[in-house]
Steps between C-alpha positions, in 0.01 A plus 500: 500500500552235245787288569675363137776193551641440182844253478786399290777257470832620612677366177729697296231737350325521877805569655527831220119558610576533888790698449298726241187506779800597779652795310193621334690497155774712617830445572534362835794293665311432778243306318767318279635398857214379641371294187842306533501423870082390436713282236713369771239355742351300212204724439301288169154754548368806616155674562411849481257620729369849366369762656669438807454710854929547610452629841860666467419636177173643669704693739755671218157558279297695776826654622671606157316366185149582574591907520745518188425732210417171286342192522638182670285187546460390824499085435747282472573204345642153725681234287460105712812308369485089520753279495282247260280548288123617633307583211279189533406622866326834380262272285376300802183595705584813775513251806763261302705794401544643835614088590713495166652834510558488951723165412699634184836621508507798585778727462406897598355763287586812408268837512503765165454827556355732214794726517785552287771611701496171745243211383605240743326534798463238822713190347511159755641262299744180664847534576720296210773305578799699590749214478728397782664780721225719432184568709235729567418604882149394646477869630394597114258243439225384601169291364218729344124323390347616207098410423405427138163355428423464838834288567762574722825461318853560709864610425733394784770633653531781164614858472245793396636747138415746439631814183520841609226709364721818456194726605412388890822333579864452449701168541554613804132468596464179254788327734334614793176274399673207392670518878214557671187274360668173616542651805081595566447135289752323749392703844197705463650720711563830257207579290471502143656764279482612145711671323335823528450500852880424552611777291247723709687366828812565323419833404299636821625771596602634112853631535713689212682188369175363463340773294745433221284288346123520431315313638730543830719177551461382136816529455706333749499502838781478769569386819319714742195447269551080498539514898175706499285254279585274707438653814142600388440143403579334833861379461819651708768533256845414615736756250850474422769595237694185368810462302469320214594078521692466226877473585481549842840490589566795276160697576624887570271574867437853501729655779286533792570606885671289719219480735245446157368108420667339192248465218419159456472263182165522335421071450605425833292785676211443269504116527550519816107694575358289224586185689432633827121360509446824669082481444547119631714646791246794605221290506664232745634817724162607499343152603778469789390836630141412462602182737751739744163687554281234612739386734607823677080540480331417806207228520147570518391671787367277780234625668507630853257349789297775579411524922198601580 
C-alpha cells in the first residue's frame, strides 16, 4: 500500500482546510472545536498521511461497516500537527527526515474516519492551559508514541477523543474509551478495546431496552450495560447514585431509610478514586505480598546424610 504525506501551513486558509478535512464538508461542531484548541497549542503545520490503517476503525469496519447494504471504505486518514513549521523536513533524504521530523514539535494527531455521521476518530492531542484553579487528573492521561517515517514521535501526559459514530456506539460507549485507553497506556493491565467490542460487552446478553435501537446499544446505553463493559474489559466498577454539587446546602436527598447510606457528592467521591493512585497502590500491595511470601517460605532443602 502506497503511503501519500502531503502538508500545509496552519494559517488562516489551513486552519479552514483542517476543519474542512475534520468534518468532511458537513456541518460538524466537533471539528470546529477541535481546529480551535489545535489553534491553541500553537499548531503552524500539519501532514496528512493517507490511506491510513486505524486499528479502532478496523474493529467498527469488520464489525459494522464491512456487512452494511452499501459501501464504506475501510482506510482512514491520520492528520500529524507541528508546532513549527516542517515542510522543509519532508524535502530532506528519508534518514534526515526521520532525525528532522523525531525532534520537531510535535503536538498529537488526529485520525478521519470515512463516515459521515462521526468523522473524528482516535484524537491525542496536548492538554492546553487551563489557567489557574483548574486541572486535569493524571488518571485520564497518559503519554501515547506515534511512528511517522520511521520516527518515533510522543504526546505526553494527553487525553485520547474520540466522536460517536451513531451506528456502533453511543456517548456512552465513546466516554467509556476515552476512560479507559489511558488506563491500558498507563498500566497495561486491561487490554485494548474498540469501540465495537465495548458496545458488544455492553450489549452481551441483548436485553429489551437494548433492542430499541438497531444495531442493539446504538442508542444509548445505561447503567447495568456501563458496569458490564467494564466488567468484560477487566475493570471492577465501583457504582453509585450522586446528588448533584451545585448548592449543596440546598441539594433535596431523596428520602431514604433510616438504616440506608446518605448519597454522597459527586466531585468529592469522584476526586477522591481519581487521586487514589489505586494502579500505583495495587502494584506495591502486590510487591509486599510477593516479599510476605518469601519470608513465610522455607529455605532450600538441605540434604540429609544418608547411613549406610
Amino acid at each position: 500500500m502506497h503511503v501519500n504525506l502531503k502538508g500545509f501551513r496552519l494559517d488562516p486558509s489551513g486552519a479552514e482546510r483542517l476543519k474542512n478535512l475534520l468534518s468532511g464538508g458537513r456541518s460538524n461542531t466537533c471539528a470546529a472545536g477541535l481546529v480551535d484548541h489545535v489553534l491553541s497549542l500553537g499548531a503552524q503545520h500539519a501532514i496528512v498521511e493517507e490511506p491510513y490503517i486505524d486499528q479502532d476503525y478496523s474493529s467498527d469496519y469488520v464489525t459494522f461497516y464491512a456487512g452494511a447494504f452499501r459501501d464504506y471504505p475501510r482506510h482512514t486518514k491520520r492528520v500529524h500537527l507541528f508546532a513549527e513549521d516542517v515542510s522543509g523536513h519532508l524535502a530532506k533524504p528519508l534518514a534526515e527526515q526521520q532525525a528532522a521530523l523525531h525532534d520537531a514539535a510535535y503536538v498529537g494527531f488526529i485520525v478521519v474516519r470515512p463516515i459521515a455521521q462521526g468523522s473524528i476518530g482516535r484524537t491525542v492531542l496536548l492538554f492546553p492551559d487551563l489557567g489557574p484553579g483548574l486541572t486535569v487528573r493524571k488518571a485520564a492521561r497518559a503519554d501515547f508514541k506515534v511512528h511517522l517515517l520511521g520516527s518515533t514521535l510522543e504526546v505526553k501526559s494527553a487525553a485520547p477523543f474520540i466522536q460517536q459514530d451513531e451506528r456502533v456506539g453511543s456517548c456512552a460507549q465513546a466516554s467509556i474509551w476515552m476512560a479507559a485507553r489511558p488506563v491500558h497506556e498507563r498500566h497495561r493491565r486491561t487490554g485494548w478495546f474498540s469501540i465495537a467490542e465495548i458496545t458488544r460487552l455492553a450489549t452481551t446478553p441483548t436485553d429489551a431496552e437494548l433492542s430499541r435501537s438497531l444495531p442493539a446499544g446504538s442508542g444509548g446505553l445505561n447503567p447495568i450495560h456501563i458496569i458490564r463493559a467494564l466488567r468484560g474489559m477487566g475493570h471492577q466498577p465501583l457504582f453509585d447514585y450522586f446528588v448533584a454539587d451545585e448548592e449543596p446546602a440546598k441539594a433535596k436527598r431523596p428520602k431514604a431509610k433510616k438504616a440506608a447510606t446518605p448519597q454522597p457528592l459527586a466531585g468529592p467521591a469522584i476526586i477522591r478514586y481519581l487521586d487514589s493512585g489505586l494502579p500505583g497502590s495495587w502494584r506495591e500491595d502486590r510487591a509486599c505480598h510477593h516479599r510476605r511470601r518469601l519470608r513465610r517460605s522455607p529455605g532450600p532443602a538441605v540434604p540429609q546424610r544418608r547411613h549406610l
